[in-house]
VMD Tcl script that builds the backbone (N, CA, C; Angstrom):
set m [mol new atoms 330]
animate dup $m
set s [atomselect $m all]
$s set {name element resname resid chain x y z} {
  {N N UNK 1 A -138.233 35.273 104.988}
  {CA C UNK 1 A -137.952 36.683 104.806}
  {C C UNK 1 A -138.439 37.110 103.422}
  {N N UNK 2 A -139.202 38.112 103.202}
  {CA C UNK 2 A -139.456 38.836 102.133}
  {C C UNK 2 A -138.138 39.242 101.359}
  {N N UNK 3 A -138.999 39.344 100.215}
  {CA C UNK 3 A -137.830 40.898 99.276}
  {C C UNK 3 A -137.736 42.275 99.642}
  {N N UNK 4 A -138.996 42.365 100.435}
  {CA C UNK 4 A -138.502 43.819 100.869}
  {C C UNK 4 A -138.068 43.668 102.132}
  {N N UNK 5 A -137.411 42.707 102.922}
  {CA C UNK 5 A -136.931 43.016 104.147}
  {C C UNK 5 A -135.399 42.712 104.002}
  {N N UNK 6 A -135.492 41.945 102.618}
  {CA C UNK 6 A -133.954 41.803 102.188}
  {C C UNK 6 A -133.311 43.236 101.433}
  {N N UNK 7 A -134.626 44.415 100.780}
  {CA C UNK 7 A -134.430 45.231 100.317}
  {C C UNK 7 A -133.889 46.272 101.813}
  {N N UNK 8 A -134.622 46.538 102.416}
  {CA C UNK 8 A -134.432 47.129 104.031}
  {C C UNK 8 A -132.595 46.817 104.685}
  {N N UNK 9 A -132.490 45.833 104.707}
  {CA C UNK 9 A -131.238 44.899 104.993}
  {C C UNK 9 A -129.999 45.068 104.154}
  {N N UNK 10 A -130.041 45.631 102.538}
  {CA C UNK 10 A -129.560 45.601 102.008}
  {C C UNK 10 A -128.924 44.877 101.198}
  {N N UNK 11 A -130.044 43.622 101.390}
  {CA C UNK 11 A -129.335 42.435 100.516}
  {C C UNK 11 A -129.688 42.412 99.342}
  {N N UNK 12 A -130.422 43.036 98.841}
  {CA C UNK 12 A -131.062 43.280 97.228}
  {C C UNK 12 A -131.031 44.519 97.238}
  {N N UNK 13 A -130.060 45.155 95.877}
  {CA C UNK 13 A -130.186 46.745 95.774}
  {C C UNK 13 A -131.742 47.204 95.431}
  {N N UNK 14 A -131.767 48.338 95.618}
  {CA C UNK 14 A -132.950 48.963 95.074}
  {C C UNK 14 A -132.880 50.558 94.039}
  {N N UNK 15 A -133.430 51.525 93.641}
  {CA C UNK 15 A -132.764 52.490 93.601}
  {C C UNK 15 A -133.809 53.734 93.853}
  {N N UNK 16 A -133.120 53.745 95.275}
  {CA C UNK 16 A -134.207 54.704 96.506}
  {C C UNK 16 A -134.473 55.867 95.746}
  {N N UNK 17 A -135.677 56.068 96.500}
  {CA C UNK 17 A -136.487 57.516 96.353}
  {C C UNK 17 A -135.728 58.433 97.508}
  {N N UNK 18 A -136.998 57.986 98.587}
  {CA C UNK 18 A -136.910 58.435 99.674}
  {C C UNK 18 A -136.579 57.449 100.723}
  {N N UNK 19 A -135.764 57.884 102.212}
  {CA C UNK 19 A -135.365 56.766 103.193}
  {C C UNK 19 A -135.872 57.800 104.581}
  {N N UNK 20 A -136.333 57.288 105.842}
  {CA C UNK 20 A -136.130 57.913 106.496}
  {C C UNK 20 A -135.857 56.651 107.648}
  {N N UNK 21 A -135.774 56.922 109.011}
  {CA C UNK 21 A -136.036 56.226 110.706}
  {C C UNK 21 A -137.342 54.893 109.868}
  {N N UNK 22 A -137.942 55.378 109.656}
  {CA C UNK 22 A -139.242 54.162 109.445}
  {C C UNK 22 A -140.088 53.656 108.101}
  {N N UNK 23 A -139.617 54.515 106.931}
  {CA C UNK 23 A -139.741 53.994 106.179}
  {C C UNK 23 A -138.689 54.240 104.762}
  {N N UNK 24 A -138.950 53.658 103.703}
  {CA C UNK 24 A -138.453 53.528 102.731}
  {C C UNK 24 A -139.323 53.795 101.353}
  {N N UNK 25 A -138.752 54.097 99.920}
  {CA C UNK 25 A -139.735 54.329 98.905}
  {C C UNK 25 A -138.487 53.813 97.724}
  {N N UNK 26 A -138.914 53.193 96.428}
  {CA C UNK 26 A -138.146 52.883 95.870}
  {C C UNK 26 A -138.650 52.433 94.264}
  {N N UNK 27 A -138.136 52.825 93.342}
  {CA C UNK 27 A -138.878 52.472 92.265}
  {C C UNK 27 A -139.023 51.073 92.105}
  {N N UNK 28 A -140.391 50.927 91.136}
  {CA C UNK 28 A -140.787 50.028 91.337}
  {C C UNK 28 A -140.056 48.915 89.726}
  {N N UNK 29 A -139.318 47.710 90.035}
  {CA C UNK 29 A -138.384 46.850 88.881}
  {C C UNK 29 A -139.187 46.694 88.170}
  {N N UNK 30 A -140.783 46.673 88.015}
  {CA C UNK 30 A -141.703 46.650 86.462}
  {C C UNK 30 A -142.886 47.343 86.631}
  {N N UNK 31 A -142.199 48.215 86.293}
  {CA C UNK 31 A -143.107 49.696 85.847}
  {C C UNK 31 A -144.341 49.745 85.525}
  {N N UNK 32 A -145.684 50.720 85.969}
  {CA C UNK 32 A -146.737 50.619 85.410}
  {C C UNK 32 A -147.217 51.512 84.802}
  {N N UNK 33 A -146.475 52.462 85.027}
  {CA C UNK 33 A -146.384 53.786 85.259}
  {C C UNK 33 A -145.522 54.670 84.685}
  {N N UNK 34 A -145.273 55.713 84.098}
  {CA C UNK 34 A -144.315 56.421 84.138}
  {C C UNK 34 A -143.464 56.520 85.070}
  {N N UNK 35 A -143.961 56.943 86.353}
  {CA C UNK 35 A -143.455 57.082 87.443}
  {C C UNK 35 A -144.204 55.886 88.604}
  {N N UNK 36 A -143.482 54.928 88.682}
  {CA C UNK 36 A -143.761 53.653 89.945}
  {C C UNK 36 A -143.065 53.228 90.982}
  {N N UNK 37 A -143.194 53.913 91.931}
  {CA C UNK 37 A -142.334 53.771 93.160}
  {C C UNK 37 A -143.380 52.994 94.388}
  {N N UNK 38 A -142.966 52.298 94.813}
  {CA C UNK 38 A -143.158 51.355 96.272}
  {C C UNK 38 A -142.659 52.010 97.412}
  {N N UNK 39 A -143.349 52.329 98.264}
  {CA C UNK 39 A -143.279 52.923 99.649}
  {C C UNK 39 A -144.093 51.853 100.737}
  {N N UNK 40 A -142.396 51.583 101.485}
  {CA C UNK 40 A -142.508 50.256 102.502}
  {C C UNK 40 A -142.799 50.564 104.181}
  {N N UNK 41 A -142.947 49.956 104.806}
  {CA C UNK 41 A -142.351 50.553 106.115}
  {C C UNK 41 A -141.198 49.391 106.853}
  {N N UNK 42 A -140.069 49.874 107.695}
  {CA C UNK 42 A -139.407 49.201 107.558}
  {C C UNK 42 A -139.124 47.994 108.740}
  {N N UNK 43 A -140.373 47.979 109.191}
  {CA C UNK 43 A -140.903 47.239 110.370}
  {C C UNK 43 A -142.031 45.680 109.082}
  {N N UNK 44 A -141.890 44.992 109.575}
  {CA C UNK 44 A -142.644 43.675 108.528}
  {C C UNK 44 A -144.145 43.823 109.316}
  {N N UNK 45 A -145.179 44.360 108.400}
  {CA C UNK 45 A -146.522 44.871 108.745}
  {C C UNK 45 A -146.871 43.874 107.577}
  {N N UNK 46 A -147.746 42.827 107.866}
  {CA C UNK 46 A -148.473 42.165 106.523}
  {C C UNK 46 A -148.969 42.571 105.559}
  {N N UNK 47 A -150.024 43.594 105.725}
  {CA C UNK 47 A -150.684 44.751 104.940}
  {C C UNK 47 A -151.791 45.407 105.676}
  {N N UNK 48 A -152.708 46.125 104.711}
  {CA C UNK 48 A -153.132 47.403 105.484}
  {C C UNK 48 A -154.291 47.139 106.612}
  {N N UNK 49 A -154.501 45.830 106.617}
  {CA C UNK 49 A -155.607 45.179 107.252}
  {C C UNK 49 A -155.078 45.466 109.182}
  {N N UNK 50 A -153.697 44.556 108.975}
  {CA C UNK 50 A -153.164 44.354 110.353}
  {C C UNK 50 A -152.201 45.488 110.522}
  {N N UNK 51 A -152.264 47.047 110.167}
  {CA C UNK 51 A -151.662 47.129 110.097}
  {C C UNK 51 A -151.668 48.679 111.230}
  {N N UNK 52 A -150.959 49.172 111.977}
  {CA C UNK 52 A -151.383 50.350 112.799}
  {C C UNK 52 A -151.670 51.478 112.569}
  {N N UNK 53 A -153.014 52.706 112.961}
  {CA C UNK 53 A -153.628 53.643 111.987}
  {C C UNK 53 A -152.323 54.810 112.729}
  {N N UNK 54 A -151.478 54.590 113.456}
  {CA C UNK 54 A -150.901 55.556 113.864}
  {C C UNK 54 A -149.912 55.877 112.731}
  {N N UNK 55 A -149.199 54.643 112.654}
  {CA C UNK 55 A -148.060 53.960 111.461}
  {C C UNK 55 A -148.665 54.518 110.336}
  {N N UNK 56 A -149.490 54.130 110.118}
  {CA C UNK 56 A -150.457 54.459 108.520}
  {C C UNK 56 A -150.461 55.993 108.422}
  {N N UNK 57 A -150.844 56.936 109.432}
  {CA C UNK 57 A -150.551 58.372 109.437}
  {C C UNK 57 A -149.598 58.861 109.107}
  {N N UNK 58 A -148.280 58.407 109.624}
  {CA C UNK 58 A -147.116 57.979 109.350}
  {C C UNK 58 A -146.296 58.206 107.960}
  {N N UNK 59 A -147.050 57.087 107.136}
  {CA C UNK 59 A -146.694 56.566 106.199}
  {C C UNK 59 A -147.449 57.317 105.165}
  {N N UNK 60 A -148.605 57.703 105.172}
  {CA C UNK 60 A -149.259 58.892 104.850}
  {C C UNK 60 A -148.606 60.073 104.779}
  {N N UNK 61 A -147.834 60.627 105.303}
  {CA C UNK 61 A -147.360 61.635 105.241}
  {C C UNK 61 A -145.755 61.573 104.425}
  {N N UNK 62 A -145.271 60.072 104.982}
  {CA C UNK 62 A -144.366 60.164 103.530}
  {C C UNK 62 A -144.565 59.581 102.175}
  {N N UNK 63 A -145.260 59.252 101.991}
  {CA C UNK 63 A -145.822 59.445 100.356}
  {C C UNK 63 A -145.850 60.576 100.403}
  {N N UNK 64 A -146.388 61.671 100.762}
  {CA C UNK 64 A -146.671 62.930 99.892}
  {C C UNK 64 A -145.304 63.405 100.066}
  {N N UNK 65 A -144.480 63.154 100.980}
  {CA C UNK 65 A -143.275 63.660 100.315}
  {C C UNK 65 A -142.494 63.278 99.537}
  {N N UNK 66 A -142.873 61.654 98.967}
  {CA C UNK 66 A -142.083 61.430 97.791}
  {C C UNK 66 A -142.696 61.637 96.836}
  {N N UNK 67 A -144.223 62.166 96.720}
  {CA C UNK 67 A -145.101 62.652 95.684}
  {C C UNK 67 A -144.692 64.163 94.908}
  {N N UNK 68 A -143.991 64.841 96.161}
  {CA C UNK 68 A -143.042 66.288 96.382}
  {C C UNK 68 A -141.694 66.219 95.281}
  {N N UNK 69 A -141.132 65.248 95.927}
  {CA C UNK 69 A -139.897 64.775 95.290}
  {C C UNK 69 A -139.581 63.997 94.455}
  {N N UNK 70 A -140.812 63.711 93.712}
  {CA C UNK 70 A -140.440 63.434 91.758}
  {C C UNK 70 A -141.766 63.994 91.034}
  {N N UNK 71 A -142.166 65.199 91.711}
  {CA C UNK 71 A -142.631 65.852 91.312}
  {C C UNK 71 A -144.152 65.936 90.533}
  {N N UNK 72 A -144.798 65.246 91.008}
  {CA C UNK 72 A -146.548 64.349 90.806}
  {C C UNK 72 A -146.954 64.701 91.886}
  {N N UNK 73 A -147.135 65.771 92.924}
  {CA C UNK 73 A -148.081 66.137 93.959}
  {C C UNK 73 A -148.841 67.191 93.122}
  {N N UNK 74 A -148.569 68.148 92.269}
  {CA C UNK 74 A -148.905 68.616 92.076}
  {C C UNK 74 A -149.853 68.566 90.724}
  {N N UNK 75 A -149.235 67.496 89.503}
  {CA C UNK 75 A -150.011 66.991 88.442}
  {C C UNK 75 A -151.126 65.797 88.487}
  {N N UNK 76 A -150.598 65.143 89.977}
  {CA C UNK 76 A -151.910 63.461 90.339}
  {C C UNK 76 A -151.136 62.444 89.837}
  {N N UNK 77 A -151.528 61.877 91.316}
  {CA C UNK 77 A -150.718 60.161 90.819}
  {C C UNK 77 A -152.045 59.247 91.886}
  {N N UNK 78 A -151.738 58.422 91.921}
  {CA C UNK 78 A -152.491 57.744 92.431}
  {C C UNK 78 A -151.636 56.740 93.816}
  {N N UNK 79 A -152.152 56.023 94.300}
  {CA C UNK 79 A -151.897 55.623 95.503}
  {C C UNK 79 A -152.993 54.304 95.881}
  {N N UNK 80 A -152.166 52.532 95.748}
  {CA C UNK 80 A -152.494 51.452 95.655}
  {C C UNK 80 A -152.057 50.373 97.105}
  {N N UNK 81 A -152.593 50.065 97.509}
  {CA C UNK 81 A -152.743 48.930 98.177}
  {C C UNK 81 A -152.859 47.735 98.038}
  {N N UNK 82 A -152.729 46.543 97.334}
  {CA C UNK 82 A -153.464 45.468 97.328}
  {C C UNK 82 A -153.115 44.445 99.031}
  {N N UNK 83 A -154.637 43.691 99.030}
  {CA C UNK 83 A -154.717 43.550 100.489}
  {C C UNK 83 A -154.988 41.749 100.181}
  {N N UNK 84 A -153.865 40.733 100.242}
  {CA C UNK 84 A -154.595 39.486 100.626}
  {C C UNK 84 A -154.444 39.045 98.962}
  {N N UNK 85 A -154.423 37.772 98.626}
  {CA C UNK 85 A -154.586 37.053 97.492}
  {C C UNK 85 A -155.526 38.052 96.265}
  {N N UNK 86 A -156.892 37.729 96.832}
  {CA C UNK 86 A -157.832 38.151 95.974}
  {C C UNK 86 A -157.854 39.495 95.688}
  {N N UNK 87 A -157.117 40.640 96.024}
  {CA C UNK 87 A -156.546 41.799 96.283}
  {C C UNK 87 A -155.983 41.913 95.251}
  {N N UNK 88 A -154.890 40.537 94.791}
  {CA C UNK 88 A -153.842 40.634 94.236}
  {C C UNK 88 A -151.840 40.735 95.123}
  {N N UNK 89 A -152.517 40.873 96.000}
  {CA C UNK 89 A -150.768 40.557 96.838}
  {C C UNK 89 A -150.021 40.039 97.261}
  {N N UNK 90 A -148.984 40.238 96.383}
  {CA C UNK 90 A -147.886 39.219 95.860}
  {C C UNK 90 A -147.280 39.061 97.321}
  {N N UNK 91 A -146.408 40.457 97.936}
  {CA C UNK 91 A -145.760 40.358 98.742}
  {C C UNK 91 A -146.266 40.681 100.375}
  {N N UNK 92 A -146.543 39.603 101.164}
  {CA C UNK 92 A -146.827 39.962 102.629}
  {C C UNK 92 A -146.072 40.838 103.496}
  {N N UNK 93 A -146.043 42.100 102.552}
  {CA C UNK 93 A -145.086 43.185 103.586}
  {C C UNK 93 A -146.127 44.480 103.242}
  {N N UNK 94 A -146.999 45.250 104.014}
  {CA C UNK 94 A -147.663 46.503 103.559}
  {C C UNK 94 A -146.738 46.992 102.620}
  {N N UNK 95 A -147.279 47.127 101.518}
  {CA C UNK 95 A -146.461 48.404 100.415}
  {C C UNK 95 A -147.330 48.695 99.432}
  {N N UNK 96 A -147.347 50.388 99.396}
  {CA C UNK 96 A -148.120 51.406 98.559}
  {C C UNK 96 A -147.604 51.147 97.065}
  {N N UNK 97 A -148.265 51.160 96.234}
  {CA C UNK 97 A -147.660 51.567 95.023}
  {C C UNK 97 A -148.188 52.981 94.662}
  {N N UNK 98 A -147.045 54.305 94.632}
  {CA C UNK 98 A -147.333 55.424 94.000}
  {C C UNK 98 A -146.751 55.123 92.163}
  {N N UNK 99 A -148.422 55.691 91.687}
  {CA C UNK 99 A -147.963 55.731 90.524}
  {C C UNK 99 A -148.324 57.058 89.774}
  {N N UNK 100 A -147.544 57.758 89.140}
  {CA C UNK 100 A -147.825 59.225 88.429}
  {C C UNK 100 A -147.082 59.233 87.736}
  {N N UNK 101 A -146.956 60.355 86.718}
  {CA C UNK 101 A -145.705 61.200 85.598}
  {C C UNK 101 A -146.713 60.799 84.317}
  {N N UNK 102 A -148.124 60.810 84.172}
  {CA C UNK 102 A -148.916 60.712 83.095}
  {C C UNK 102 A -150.585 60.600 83.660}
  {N N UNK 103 A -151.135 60.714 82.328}
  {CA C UNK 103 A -152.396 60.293 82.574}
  {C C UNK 103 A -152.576 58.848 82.732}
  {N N UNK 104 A -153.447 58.430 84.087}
  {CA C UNK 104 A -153.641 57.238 84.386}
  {C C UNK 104 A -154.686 56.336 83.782}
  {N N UNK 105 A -154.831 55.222 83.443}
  {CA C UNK 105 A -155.961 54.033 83.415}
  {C C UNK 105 A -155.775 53.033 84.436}
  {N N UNK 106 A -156.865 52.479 84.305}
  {CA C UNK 106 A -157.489 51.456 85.521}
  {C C UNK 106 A -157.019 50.131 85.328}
  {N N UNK 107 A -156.464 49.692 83.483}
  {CA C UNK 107 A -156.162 48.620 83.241}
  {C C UNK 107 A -154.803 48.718 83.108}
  {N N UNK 108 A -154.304 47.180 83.640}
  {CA C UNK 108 A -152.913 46.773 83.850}
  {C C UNK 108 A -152.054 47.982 84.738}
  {N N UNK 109 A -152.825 48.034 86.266}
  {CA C UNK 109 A -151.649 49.130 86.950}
  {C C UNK 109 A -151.364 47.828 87.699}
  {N N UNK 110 A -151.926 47.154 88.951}
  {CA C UNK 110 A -151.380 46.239 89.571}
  {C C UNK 110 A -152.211 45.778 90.369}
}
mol reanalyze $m
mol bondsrecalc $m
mol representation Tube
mol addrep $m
């Protein structure tokens, strides 16, 4: 079992953004960002490779509402994937990293 399915489960607090039926968003415990929140889905999807374009529409549409609701839809944040080892991904559960609340660089986001 992952951390985020123990996060889903409630066995590791988190401190939510957004929750809905299918997914979840939650800041992220080491920051890259001003603003770094993780948006999961709450079904165990490996990542974006295996992952369904319906779901992904989905999930697409709630990021921008947690982009709404801390308030970076309108100033730019960015929106991360890492896919697979060489990617960089730590955890085998699809999860976005939204990052905004400043001007961004390319070095040390994740």
């Amino acid at each position: 079992m992952t951390i985020f399915e123990k996060i889903i489960k409630g066995e590791i607090p988190c401190k939510k953004v957004l929750e809905n039926d299918e997914f979840l968003a939650f800041y992220d415990i080491n920051p890259k960002a001003p603003i770094h929140i993780l948006a999961i889905p709450k079904v165990c999807v490996k990542d974006f490779d295996t992952a369904d374009s319906m779901m992904l529409g989905r999930l697409s549409g709630f990021i921008q509402e947690v982009a709404k609701k801390v308030n970076i839809d309108k100033s730019g944040y960015r929106i991360i994937s890492n896919i697979g080892s060489d990617g960089g991904q730590e955890v085998p559960h699809l999860h976005f990293h939204i990052l905004g609340g400043g001007k961004l660089k390319w070095e040390n986001l994740v």
